[in-house]
Structure formats: C-alpha cells, structure tokens
C-alpha positions as CSV (number, residue, x, y, z in Angstrom):
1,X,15.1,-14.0,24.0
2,X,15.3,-10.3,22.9
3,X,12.7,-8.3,21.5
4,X,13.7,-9.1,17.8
5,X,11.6,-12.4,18.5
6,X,8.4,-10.9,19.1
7,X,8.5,-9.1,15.6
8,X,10.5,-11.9,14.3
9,X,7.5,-13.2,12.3
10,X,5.9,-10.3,11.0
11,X,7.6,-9.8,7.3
12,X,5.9,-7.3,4.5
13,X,6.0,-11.1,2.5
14,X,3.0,-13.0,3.5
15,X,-0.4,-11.7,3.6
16,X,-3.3,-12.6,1.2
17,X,-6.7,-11.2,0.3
18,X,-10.5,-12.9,0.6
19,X,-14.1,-11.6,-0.1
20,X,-17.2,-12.9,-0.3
21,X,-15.9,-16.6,0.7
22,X,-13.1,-16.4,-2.1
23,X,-9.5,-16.5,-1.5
24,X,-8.1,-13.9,-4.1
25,X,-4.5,-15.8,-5.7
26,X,-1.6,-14.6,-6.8
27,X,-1.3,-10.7,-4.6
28,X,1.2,-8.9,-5.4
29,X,0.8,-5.9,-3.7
30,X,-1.8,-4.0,-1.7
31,X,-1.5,-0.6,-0.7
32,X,-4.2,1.9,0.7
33,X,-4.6,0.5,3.7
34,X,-5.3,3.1,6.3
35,X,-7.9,4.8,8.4
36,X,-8.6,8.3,8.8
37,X,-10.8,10.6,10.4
38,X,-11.8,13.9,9.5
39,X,-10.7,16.7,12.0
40,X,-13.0,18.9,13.3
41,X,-11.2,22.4,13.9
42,X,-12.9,24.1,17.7
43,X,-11.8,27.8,17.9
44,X,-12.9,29.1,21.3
45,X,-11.5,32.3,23.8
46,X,-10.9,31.7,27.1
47,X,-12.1,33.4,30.0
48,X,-8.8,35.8,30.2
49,X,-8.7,36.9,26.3
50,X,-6.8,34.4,24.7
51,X,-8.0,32.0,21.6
52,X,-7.8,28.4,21.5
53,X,-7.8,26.6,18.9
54,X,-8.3,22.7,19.0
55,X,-9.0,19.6,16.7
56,X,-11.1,16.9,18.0
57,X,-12.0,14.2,15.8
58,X,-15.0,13.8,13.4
59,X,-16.2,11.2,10.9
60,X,-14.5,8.2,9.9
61,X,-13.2,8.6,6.2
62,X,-14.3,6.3,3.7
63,X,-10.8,4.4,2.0
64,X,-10.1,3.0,-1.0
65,X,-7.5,0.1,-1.1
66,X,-6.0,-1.6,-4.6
67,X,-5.0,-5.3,-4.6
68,X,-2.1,-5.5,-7.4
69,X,-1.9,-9.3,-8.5
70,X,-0.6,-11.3,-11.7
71,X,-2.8,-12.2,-14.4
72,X,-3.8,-15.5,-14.7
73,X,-6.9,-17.3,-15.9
74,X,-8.3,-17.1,-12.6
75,X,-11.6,-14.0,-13.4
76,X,-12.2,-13.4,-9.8
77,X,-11.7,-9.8,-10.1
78,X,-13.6,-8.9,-13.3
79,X,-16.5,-10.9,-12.5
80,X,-16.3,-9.0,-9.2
81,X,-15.8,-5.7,-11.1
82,X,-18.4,-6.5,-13.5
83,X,-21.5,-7.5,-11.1
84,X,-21.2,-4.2,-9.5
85,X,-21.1,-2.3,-12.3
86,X,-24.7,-4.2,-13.3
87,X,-25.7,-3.4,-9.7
88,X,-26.1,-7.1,-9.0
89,X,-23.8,-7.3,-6.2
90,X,-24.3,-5.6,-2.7
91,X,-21.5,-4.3,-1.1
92,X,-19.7,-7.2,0.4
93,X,-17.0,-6.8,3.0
94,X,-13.4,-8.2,2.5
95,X,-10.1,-9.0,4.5
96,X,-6.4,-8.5,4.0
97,X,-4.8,-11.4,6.4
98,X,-0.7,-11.1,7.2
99,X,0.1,-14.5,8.3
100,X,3.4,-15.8,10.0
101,X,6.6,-17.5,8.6
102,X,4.4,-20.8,9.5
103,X,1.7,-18.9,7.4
104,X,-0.8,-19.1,10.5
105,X,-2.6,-15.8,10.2
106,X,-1.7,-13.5,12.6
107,X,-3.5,-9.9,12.1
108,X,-6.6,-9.6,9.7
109,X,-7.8,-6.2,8.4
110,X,-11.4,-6.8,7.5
111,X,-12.9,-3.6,5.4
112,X,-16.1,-3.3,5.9
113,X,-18.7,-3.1,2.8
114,X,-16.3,-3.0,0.1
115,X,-17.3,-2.8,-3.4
116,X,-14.9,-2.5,-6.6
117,X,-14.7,0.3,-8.3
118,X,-12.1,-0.4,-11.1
119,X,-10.2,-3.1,-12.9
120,X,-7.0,-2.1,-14.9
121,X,-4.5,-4.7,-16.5
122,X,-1.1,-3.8,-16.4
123,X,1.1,-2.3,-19.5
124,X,1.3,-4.8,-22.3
125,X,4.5,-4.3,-24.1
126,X,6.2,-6.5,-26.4
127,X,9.3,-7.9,-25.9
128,X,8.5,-7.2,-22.1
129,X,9.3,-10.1,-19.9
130,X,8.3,-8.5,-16.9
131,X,4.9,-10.0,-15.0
132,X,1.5,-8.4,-15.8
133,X,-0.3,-7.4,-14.1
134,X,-4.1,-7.0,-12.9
135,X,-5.4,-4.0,-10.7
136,X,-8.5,-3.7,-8.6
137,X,-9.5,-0.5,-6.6
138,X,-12.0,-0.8,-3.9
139,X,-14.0,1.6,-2.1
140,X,-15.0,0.8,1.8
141,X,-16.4,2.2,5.0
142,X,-14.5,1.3,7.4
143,X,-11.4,-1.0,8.8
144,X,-11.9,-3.4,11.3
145,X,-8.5,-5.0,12.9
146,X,-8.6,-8.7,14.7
147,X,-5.8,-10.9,16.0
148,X,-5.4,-13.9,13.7
C-alpha cells in the first residue's frame, strides 16, 4: 500500500481529554498545544575578526492550552476551576489522546502539572441556535508525547 495508509488514521476528528482519573465529555476543540523553548542568543568573535552570532536553546516555556466543549450538566470543569481557585487542588497533570478511526488511541500528549486558570461560557444570545459553549484555560509545565 502507499504512504496515504500510514497517515490514513490520523484525522483532526477524534481525540479526547482526561485529568485527574476523569474523562472530560463533549470537546470540541483544543488549541494551545505546543512546546517552546526560550532561545538563548551567543554573540562571540572568532579568532580572525569576525562576529558570530548563535542561538542555542534555553528553558522550556511554560504553555497554556484551552479545551473548548458544549455545555451540558456535566460540572467537571468548574468544580476543577473552582478547587484551584480555593487552593484545594494541587496541580494535577492531564492528557489530550488522538485516537484512530477504530478510536484505539494512538498518540497521547500528557501536560505535565496542569492547573486551570479560567472558565468562560460561551455567548448567550437569544434566538441563537448555535451550540454553547464552555471554555477552560490551563497553565502547565511541560508536554510529554507517548505512542498510544
């Protein structure tokens, strides 16, 4: 077979979100995920005269990824939201999992001591017939990445 089968199975459609020993329901969207590093700019001479400058890489960057989902009765999120703000909870960590057409998970993003920073609910607007929406922000340390 070609090489469309190997990325046959990875679509943007199926992926899902758990912390703390919850499976979040409902996601909609998340977006933020990424790592960075900070950049450390080197500006040296060389022997003959001429200046160099290089980048070589620093600290890891601390992210912040938000989990769009619909609203339901289903509190997960704002009993999340509101431990932390009471200080109650500890940093936790949490994973984004992007399963297969067979929804077997294939790739899991775990971020590493998150903790929620913000909950916002959508636009409520009458006559709207659109979905609303709930938001959550999270801030982490780090992004782990794992096969299935």
């Amino acid at each position: 077979m070609g090489l469309i089968d190997k990325f046959d199975s990875i679509i943007g459609a199926s992926f899902g979100f758990e912390f703390d020993q919850h499976q979040a329901k409902g996601i909609m969207e998340i977006s933020g995920l990424k790592q960075e590093l900070d950049m450390i700019e080197v500006k040296t001479q060389t022997a003959d005269g001429k200046y160099v400058n290089t980048k070589i890489p620093g600290r890891a960057k601390a992210g912040t990824v938000t989990i769009t989902r619909a609203l339901t009765e289903d509190t997960q999120f704002a009993d999340w939201v509101k431990e932390a703000h009471e200080g109650k909870l500890p940093r936790t960590n949490g994973s984004v999992i992007v399963y297969d057409t067979m929804m077997s998970p294939i790739m899991r993003y775990n971020l590493l001591e998150c903790q929620p920073a913000s909950l916002e609910i959508g636009t409520l607007k009458a006559a709207d017939t659109s979905v609303t929406t709930e938001k959550i922000t999270l801030h982490h340390v780090g992004i782990s990445v794992e096969k299935g």
